[in-house]
Legacy VTK file of the C-alpha trace (Angstrom):
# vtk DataFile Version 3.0
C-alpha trace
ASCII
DATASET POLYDATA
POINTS 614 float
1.862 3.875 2.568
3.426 6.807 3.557
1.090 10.001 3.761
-1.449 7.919 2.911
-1.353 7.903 -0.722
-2.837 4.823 -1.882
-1.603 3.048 -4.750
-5.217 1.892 -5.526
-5.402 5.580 -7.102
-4.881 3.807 -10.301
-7.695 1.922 -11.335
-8.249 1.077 -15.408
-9.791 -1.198 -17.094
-10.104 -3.308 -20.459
-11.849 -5.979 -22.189
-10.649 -8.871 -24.500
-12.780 -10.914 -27.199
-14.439 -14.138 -27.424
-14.011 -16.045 -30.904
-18.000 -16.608 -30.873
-20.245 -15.145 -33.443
-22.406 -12.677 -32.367
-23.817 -13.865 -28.896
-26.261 -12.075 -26.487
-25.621 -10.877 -22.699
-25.926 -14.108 -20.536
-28.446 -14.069 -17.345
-28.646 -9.814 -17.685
-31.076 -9.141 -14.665
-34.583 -8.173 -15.653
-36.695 -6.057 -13.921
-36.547 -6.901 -10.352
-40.192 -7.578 -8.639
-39.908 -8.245 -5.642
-40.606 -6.271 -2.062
-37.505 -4.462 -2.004
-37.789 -3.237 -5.371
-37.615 0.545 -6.021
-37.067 1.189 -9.781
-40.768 0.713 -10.645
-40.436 5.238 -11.465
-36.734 4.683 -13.122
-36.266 5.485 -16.830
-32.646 6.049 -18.389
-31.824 6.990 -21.887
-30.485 4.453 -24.421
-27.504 4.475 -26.781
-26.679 2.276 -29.691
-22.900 3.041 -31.674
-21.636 1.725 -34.705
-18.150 2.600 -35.032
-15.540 2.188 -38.302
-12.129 2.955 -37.031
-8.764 2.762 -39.500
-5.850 3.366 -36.896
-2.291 4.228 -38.371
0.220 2.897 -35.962
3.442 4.868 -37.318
1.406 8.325 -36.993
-0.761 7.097 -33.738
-3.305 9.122 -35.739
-7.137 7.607 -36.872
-9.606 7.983 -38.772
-13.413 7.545 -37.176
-17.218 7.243 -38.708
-20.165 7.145 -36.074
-23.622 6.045 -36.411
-25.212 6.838 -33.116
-28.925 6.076 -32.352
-29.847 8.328 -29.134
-33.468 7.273 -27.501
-34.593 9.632 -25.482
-36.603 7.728 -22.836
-37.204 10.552 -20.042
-40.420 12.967 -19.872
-38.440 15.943 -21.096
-37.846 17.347 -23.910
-34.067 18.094 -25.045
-32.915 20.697 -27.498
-29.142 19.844 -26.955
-27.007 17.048 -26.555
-22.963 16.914 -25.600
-20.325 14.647 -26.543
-17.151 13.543 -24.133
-13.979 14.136 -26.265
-11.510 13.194 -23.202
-8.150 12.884 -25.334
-8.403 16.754 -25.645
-7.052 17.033 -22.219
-3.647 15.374 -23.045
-2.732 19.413 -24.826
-1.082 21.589 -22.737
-3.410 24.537 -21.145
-6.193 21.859 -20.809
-8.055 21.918 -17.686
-6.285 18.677 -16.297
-2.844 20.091 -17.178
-3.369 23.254 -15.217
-5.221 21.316 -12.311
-2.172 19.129 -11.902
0.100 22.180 -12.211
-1.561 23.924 -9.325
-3.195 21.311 -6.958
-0.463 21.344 -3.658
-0.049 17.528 -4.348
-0.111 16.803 -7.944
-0.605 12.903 -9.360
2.954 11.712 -10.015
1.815 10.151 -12.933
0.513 13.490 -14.223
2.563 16.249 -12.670
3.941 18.501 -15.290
4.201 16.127 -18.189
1.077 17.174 -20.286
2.582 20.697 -20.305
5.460 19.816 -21.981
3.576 17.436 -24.880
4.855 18.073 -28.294
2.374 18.411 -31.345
2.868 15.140 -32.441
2.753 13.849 -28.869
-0.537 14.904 -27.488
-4.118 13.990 -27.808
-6.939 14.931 -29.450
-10.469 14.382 -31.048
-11.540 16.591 -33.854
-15.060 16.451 -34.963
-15.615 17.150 -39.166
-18.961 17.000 -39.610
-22.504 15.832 -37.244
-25.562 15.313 -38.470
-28.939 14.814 -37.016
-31.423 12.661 -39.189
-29.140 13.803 -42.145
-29.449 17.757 -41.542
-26.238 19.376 -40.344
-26.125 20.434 -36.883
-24.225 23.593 -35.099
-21.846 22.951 -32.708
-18.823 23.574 -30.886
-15.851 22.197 -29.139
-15.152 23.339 -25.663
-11.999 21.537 -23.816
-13.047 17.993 -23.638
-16.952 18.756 -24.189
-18.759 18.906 -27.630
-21.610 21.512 -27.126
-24.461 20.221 -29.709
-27.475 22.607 -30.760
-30.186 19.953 -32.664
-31.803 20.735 -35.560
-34.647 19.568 -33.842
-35.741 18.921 -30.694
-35.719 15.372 -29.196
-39.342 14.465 -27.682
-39.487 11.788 -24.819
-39.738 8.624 -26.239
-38.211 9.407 -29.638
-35.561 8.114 -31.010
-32.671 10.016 -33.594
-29.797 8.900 -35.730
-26.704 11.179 -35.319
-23.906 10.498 -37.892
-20.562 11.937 -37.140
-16.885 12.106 -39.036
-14.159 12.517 -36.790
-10.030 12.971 -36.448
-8.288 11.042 -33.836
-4.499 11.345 -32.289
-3.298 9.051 -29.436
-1.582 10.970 -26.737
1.562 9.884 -24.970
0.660 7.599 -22.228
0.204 9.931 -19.271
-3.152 8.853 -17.925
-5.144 5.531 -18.334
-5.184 6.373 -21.937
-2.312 6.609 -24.834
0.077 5.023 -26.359
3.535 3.850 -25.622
3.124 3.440 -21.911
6.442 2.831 -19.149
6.063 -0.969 -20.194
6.208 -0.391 -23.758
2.067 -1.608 -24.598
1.262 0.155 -27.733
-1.843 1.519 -27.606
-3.900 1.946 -24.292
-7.350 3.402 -26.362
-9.768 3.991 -23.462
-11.970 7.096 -23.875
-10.798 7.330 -27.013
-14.050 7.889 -29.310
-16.345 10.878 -29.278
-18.979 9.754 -26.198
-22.059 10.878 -25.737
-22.827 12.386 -21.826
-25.365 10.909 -19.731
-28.345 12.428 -18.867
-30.963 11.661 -16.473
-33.153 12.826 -13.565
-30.472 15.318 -12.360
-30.032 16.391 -16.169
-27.075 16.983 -18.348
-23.835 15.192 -16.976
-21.568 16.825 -19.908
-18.537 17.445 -17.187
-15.012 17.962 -18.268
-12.133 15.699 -18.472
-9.798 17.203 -15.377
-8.866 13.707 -13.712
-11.252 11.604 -12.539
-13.363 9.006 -13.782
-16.735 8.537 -15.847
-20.275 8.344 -16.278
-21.711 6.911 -19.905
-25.660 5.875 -21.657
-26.420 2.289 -21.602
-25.806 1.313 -25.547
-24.661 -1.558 -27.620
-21.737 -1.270 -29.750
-20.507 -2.616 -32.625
-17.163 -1.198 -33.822
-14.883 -2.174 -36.586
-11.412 -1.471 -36.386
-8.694 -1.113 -38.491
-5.051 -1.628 -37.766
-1.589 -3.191 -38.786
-1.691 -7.131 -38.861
0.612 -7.840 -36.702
-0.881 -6.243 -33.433
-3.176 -8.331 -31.299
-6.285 -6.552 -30.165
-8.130 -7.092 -27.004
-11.411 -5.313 -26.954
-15.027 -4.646 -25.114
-17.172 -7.130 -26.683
-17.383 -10.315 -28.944
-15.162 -10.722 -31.800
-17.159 -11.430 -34.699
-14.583 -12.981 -37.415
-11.900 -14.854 -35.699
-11.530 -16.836 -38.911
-10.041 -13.564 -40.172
-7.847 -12.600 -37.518
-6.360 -15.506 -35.563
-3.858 -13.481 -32.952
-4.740 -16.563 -30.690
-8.589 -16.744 -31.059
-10.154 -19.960 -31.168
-10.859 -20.780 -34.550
-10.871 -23.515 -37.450
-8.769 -21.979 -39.893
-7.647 -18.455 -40.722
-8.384 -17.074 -43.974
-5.008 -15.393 -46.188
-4.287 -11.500 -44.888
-4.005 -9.434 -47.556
-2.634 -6.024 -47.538
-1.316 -4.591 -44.263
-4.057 -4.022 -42.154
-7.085 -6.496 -40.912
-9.919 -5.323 -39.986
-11.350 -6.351 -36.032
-15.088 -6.633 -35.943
-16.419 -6.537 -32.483
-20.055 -6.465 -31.125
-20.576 -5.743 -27.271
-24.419 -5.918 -26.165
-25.515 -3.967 -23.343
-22.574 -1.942 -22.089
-22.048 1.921 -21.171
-18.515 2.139 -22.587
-16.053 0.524 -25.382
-11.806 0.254 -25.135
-9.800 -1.871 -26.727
-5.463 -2.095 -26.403
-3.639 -3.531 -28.959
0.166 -4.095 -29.119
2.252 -6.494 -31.543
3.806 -8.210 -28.732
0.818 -9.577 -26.745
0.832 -13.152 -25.496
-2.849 -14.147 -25.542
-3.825 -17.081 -22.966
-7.519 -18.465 -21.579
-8.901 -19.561 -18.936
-12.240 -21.047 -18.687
-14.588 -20.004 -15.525
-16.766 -23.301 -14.382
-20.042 -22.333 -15.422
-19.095 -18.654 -16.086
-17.182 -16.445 -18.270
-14.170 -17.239 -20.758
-11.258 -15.070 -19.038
-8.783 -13.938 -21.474
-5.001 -12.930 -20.620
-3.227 -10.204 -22.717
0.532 -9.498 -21.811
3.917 -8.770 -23.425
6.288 -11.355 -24.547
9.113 -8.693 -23.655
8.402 -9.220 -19.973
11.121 -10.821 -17.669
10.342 -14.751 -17.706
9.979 -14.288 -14.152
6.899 -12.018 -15.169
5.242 -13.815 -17.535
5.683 -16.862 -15.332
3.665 -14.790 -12.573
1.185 -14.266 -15.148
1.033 -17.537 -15.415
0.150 -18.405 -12.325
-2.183 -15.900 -11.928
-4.660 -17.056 -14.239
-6.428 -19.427 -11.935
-6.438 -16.578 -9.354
-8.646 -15.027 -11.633
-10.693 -17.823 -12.295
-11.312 -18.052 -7.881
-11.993 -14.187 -8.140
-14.670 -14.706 -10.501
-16.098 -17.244 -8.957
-16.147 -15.491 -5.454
-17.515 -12.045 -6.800
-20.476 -14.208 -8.786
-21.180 -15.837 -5.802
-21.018 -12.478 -2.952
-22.665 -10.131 -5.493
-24.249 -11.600 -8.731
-23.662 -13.709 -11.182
-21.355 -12.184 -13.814
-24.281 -11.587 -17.192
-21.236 -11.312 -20.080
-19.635 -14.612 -21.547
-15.957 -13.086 -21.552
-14.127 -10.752 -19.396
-10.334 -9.887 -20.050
-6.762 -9.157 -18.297
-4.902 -7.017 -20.295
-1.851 -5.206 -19.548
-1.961 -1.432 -20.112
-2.517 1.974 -18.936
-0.753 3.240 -15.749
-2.113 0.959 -13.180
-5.409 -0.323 -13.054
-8.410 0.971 -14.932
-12.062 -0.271 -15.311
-13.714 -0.853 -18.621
-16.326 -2.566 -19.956
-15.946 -6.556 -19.706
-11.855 -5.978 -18.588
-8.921 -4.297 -17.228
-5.679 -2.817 -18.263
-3.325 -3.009 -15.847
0.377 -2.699 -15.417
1.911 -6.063 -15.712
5.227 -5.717 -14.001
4.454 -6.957 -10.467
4.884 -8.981 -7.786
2.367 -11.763 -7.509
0.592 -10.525 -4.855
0.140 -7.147 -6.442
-0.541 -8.616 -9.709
-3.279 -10.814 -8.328
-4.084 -7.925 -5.815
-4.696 -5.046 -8.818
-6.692 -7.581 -10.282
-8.596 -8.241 -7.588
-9.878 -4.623 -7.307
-10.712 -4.240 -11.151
-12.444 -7.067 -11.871
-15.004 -6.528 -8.881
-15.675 -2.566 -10.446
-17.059 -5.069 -12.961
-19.969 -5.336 -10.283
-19.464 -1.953 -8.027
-19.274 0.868 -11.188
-19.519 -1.079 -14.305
-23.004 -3.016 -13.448
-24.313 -0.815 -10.744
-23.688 2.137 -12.995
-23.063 4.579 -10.227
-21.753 8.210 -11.235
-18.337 8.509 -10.557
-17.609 11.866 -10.805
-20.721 12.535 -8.139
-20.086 9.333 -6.051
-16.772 7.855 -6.566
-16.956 6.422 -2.729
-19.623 3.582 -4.058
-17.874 2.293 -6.563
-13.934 2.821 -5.079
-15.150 1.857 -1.382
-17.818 -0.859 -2.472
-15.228 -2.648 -4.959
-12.422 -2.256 -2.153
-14.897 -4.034 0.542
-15.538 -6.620 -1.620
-12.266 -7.258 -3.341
-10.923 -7.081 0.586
-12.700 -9.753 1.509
-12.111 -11.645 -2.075
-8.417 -12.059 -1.257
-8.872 -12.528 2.380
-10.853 -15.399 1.887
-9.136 -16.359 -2.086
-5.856 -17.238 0.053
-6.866 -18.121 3.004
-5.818 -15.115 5.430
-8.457 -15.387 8.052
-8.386 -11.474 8.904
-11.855 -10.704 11.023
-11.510 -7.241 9.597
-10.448 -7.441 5.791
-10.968 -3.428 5.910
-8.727 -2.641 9.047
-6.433 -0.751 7.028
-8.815 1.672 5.588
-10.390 2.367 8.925
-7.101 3.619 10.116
-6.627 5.205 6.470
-10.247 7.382 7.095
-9.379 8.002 10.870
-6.020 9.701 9.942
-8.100 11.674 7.789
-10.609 12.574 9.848
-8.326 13.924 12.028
-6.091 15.503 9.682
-8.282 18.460 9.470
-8.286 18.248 5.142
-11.552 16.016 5.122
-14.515 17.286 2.271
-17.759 15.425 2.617
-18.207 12.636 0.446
-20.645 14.469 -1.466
-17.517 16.385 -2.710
-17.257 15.921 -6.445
-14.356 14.340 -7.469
-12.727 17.061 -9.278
-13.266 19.278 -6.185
-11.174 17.922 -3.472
-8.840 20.248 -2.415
-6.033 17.665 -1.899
-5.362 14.300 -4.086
-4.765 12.825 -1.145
-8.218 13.197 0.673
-9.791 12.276 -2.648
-7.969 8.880 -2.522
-8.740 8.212 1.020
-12.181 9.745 1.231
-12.938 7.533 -2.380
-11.188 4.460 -1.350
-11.027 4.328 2.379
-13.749 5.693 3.851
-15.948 4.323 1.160
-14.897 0.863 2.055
-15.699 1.650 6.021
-18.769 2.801 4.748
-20.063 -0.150 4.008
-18.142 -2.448 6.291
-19.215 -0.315 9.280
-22.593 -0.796 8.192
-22.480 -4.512 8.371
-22.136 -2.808 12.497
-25.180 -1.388 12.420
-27.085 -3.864 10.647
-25.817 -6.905 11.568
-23.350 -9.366 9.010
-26.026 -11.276 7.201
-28.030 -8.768 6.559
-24.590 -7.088 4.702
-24.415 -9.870 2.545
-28.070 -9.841 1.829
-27.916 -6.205 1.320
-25.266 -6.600 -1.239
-26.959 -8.988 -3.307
-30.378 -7.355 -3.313
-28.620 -4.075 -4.803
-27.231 -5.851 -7.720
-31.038 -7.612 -8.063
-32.470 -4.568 -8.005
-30.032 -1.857 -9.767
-27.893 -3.839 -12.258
-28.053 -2.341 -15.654
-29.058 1.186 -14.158
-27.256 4.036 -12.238
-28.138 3.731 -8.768
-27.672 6.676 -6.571
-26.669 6.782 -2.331
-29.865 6.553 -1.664
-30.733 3.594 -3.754
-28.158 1.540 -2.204
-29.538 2.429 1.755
-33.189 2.238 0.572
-32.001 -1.677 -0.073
-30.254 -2.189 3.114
-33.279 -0.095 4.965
-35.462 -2.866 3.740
-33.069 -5.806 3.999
-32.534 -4.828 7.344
-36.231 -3.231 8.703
-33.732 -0.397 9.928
-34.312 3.286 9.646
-30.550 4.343 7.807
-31.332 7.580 6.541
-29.433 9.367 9.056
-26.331 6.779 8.448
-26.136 7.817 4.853
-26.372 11.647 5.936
-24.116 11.728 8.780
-21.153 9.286 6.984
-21.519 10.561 3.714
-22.955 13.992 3.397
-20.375 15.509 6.607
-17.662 15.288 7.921
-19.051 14.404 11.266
-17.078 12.586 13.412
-17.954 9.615 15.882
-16.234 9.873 19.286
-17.645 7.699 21.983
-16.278 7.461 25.187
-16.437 5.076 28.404
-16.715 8.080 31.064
-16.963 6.337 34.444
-17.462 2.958 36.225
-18.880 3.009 39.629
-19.620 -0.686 41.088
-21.793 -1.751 38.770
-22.866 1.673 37.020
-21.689 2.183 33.640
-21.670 5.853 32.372
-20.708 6.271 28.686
-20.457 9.315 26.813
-20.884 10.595 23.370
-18.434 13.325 22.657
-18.552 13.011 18.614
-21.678 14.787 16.604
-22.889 11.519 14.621
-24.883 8.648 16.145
-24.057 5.024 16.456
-25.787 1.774 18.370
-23.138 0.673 20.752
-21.531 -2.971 21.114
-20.057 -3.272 24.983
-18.098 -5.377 26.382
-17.948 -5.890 30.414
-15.593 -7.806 32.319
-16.747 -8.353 36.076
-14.749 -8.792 38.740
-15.164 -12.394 39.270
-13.788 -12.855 35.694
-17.008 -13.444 33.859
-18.029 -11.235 30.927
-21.437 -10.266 28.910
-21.815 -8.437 25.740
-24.235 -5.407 25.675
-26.076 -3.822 22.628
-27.593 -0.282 23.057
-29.499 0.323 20.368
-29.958 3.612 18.340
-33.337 4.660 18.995
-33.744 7.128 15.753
-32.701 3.338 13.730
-36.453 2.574 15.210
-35.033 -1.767 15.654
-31.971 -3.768 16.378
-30.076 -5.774 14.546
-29.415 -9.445 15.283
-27.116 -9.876 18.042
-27.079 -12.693 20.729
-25.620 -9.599 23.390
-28.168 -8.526 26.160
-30.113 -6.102 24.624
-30.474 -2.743 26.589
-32.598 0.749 26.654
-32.202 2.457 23.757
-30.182 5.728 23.397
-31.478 8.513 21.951
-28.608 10.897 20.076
-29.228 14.331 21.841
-28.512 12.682 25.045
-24.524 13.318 25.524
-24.336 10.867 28.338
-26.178 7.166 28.994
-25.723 5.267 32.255
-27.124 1.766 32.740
-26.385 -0.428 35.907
-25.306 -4.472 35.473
-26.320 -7.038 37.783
-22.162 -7.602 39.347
-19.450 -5.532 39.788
-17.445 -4.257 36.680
-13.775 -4.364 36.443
-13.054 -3.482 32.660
-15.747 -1.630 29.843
-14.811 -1.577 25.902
-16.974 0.350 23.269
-16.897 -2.034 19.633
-14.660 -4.927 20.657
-14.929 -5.676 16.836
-13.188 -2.605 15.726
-15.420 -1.902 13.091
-17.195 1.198 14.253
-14.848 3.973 13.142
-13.918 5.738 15.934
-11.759 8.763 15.895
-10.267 8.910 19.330
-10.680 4.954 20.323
-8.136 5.927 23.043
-11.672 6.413 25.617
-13.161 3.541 24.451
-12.173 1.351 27.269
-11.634 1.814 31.214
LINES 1 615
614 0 1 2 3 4 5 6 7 8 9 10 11 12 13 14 15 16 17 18 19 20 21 22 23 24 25 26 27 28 29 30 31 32 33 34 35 36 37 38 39 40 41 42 43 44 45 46 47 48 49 50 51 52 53 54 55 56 57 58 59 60 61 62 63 64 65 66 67 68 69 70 71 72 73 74 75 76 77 78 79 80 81 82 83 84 85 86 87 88 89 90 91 92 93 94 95 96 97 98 99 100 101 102 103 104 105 106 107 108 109 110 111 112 113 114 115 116 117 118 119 120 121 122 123 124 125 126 127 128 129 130 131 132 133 134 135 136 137 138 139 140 141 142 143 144 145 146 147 148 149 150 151 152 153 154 155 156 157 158 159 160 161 162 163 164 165 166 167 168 169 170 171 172 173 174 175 176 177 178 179 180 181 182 183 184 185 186 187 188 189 190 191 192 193 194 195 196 197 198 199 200 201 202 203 204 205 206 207 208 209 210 211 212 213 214 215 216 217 218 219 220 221 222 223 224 225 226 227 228 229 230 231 232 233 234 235 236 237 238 239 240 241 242 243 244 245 246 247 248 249 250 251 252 253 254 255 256 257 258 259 260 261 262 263 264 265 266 267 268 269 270 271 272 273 274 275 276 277 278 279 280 281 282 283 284 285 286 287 288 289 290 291 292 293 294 295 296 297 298 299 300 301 302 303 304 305 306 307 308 309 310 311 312 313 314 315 316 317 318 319 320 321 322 323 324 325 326 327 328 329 330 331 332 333 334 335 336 337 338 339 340 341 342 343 344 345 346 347 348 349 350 351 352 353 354 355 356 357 358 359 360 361 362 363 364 365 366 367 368 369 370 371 372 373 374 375 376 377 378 379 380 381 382 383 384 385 386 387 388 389 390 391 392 393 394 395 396 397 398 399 400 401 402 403 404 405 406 407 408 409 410 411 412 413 414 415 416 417 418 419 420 421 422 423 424 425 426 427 428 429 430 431 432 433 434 435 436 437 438 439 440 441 442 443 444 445 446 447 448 449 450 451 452 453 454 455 456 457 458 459 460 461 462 463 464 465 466 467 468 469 470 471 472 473 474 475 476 477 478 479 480 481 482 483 484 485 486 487 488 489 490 491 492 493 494 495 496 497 498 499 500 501 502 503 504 505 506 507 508 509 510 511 512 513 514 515 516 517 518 519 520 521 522 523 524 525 526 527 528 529 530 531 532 533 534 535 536 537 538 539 540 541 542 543 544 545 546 547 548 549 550 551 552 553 554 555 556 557 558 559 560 561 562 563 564 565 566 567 568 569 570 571 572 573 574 575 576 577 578 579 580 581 582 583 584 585 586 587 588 589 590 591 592 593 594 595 596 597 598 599 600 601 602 603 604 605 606 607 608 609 610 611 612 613
């Protein structure tokens, strides 16, 4: 794409609802036991929301009550707590209207439009009263942050009832939330409710709503809302009275509506966020997942036939996708997960997507591709997105690579060619921030999109080069074992592949993550049958060689990295190992050389691969 904006910058999702009564989290991992295990020190805090929402969709205004049981599981002692109110950034001034108004390459979707919101047009939460344990509490609202002094001080292991009235207004559809979007959807409501910020062993994550993504307290949720009768709702969770609602949900009869409005009940077990879309024109279709999940399908019967046909068609795909992410990963623990189109491209959510829905097949299966595996890499494995957006962009762009590689047959070797050359160009571009960058602080969109997205994804696919394939895919599904339900960190993840693998990684995870170092190696001379190579590039690899003699025969060499302490599987002729402050390594073969190539594979990401053979 040209200057290397990906379109995978827009990533949103949403959930839908099953017609079952209230029904537990299926196969939700427990704690993991075995030798790769190391959460045995974790603690995280706990969350539990009840919700009554009455949404007026002439005024795009609501009306909110929140019961909100905080647990406090860590060893310290907190005397505040904060809230998320992210619709207060759709007002112009906010700190993501002046961001986009003054970063050199502004999200299109963004650009100047929240500056020129009208009152009626932008967003906001206002919060009328809090309460801890029934006694009033101070507080004070600061952008898209609540700022909460307690009454009293929350001990570890208590547990406190906060009770909150708020004011709600839908913003235009700008971004991910909002209402009225380009494809007419009514109401996009993600980040919509008063949310409280995640702390844990790093503290208070209370950070402001400037344009990235999120970070939320492992809860359950039970929400009841409100809104004209004849708008379908797709939401996070279970939908408790289908014999009220209908709108498509299976059911054995529907009971009379009287008055206006009906009233959604929803219950979602075991989540870290709640959205919900709702428009009057939504198609709703099902699919059932062989021994999985219920998918459900939310779209406009305003679309083109064409569209809806595509749609359609789709559904199936999803059902593959599923399967193949289940299978690669973990099993998927919900009973439902849900399609729905939305937003203003693709978000993540709990238990769905929104998506746009006018789109090609490809892109429609594509865009779904990518958001249903964040169910795995950001909404499961909990990472912080704000503090490591490369895990859950890069991991669900490896995965979702391969998903649709496989899914329709494309037999690519390297699913994840494109975002090699994506991170290279960056690399060399001379605007790369390390990827411990946070994601409000890149000084260009368009290194946050390819450092998120691109070189996350080579992250992990170039370490199925240093560790070998199988131990990728066992990697992979050790990490969910072990970290599902929590908020793994970097290290987490390459603690797992360090003892998948037997490999020493730290210095991977430092050198590709935490710098911008480069790897450069080099094929410096051939002479007969010595073979000098050269490292010209500050961070380490193990080197895959190729060697074509003279008499036509060739032989694969692997020169391992000797701070990696081991080798990975390989069936190449293992060689001396090469230690990293050594600039140069020569070795001599048993015939004559004619031709030398560094990584025939392609999948160590060289800078300059323009050396790399003689």
């Amino acid at each position: 794409m040209k200057r290397f904006l990906f379109s995978l910058f827009c990533i949103s999702l949403f959930v839908s609802c099953n017609s079952t009564k209230e029904t537990p989290v299926l196969n939700t991992p427990k704690p993991h036991t075995s030798p790769y295990n190391s959460t045995s020190n974790y603690w995280q805090q706990h969350v539990n929301y009840k919700m009554e929402i009455d949404m007026d969709v002439n005024t795009y205004q609501y009306k909110g009550k929140q019961t909100l049981v905080y647990t406090n599981n860590s060893p310290d002692v907190l005397n505040n707590v904060f809230y998320h109110l992210y619709f207060n950034a759709f007002q112009p001034g906010s700190e993501m209207d002046v961001r986009s108004l003054t970063i050199a390459d502004p999200d299109p979707r963004v650009g100047d439009r929240i500056s020129k919101l009208q009152p009626n047009e932008i967003g906001y939460i206002k919060v009328n009263s809090l309460k801890q344990n029934g006694v009033a509490v101070n507080y004070e609202t600061v952008g898209t942050v609540l700022e909460v002094d307690l009454a009293t001080p929350i001990k570890p292991g208590d547990s406190v009832t906060f009770t909150m009235d708020f004011d709600g207004q839908v913003p235009l559809q700008i971004r991910r939330s909002g209402r009225n979007n380009e494809e007419g959807v009514a109401l996009s409501m993600t980040q919509w409710y008063p949310k409280l910020a995640e702390y844990d062993f790093e503290g208070w994550h209370a950070d402001p709503y400037i344009g990235r993504e999120f970070h939320g307290v492992w809860g359950d949720f039970d929400v009841k809302l409100t809104i004209d009768k004849n708008y379908t709702v797709g939401g996070t969770g279970y939908l408790q009275n289908p014999n009220e609602i209908g709108h498509g949900y299976e059911t054995t009869e529907v009971k009379p509506v009287k008055g206006d409005k009906l009233t959604w009940h929803f219950k979602a077990p075991n989540v870290h966020d709640f959205t919900w879309a709702a428009d009057p024109d939504y198609i709703h279709d099902t699919a059932q997942v062989p021994n999985g999940p219920l998918l459900h399908f939310f779209y406009k019967n305003t679309l083109s036939n064409e569209t809806k046909d595509l749609w359609k068609k789709m559904q199936p795909k999803a059902v593959e996708l599923m399967q193949y992410f289940s299978e690669h990963i973990g099993t998927y623990p919900y009973k439902q997960y849900s399609i729905i189109q939305g937003g203003d491209g693709g978000m993540e959510y709990a238990m769905c997507t929104l998506i746009t829905g006018n789109r090609s097949f490809g892109s429609l299966v594509g865009v779904t591709a990518h958001e249903m595996a964040h169910t795995w890499f950001q909404f499961l494995l909990a990472t912080n997105e704000a503090k490591h957006e490369w895990m859950d962009e890069g991991f669900t762009s490896y995965i979702s690579g391969w998903a649709m590689n496989d899914i329709f047959e494309r037999n690519n070797p390297n699913p994840s060619a494109n975002a090699y050359r994506g991170y290279i160009y960056l690399a060399n571009s001379g605007k790369e921030q390390p990827l411990t960058t946070h994601a409000d602080r890149y000084m260009y969109n368009e290194a946050y999109g390819i450092s998120a997205y691109s070189k996350g994804q080579v992250f992990m696919a170039q370490l199925g080069y240093v560790i070998g394939k199988d131990n990728l895919k066992k990697t992979i599904k050790q990490y969910f074992k072990d970290w599902a339900f929590k908020h793994p960190t970097p290290n987490d993840f390459i603690r797992v592949a360090e003892k998948v693998s037997g490999l020493e990684l730290d210095w991977y995870l430092t050198d590709f993550a935490q710098t911008t170092n480069t790897i450069d190696y080099a094929v410096k001379s051939v002479d007969e049958k010595t073979i000098t190579l050269e490292r010209k590039g500050l961070m380490p690899m193990p080197i895959d060689l190729k060697v074509i003699y003279n008499d036509g025969t060739t032989e694969n060499f692997y020169i391992p990295l000797q701070m990696m302490r081991g080798e990975k599987p390989t069936s190449a002729t293992i060689i001396k190992d090469w230690a990293w402050a050594y600039p140069t390594y020569s070795f001599e073969t048993k015939k004559s050389v004619k031709n030398v190539q560094i990584d025939p594979s392609g999948l160590m990401a060289d800078v300059n691969q323009t050396n790399n053979k003689i």
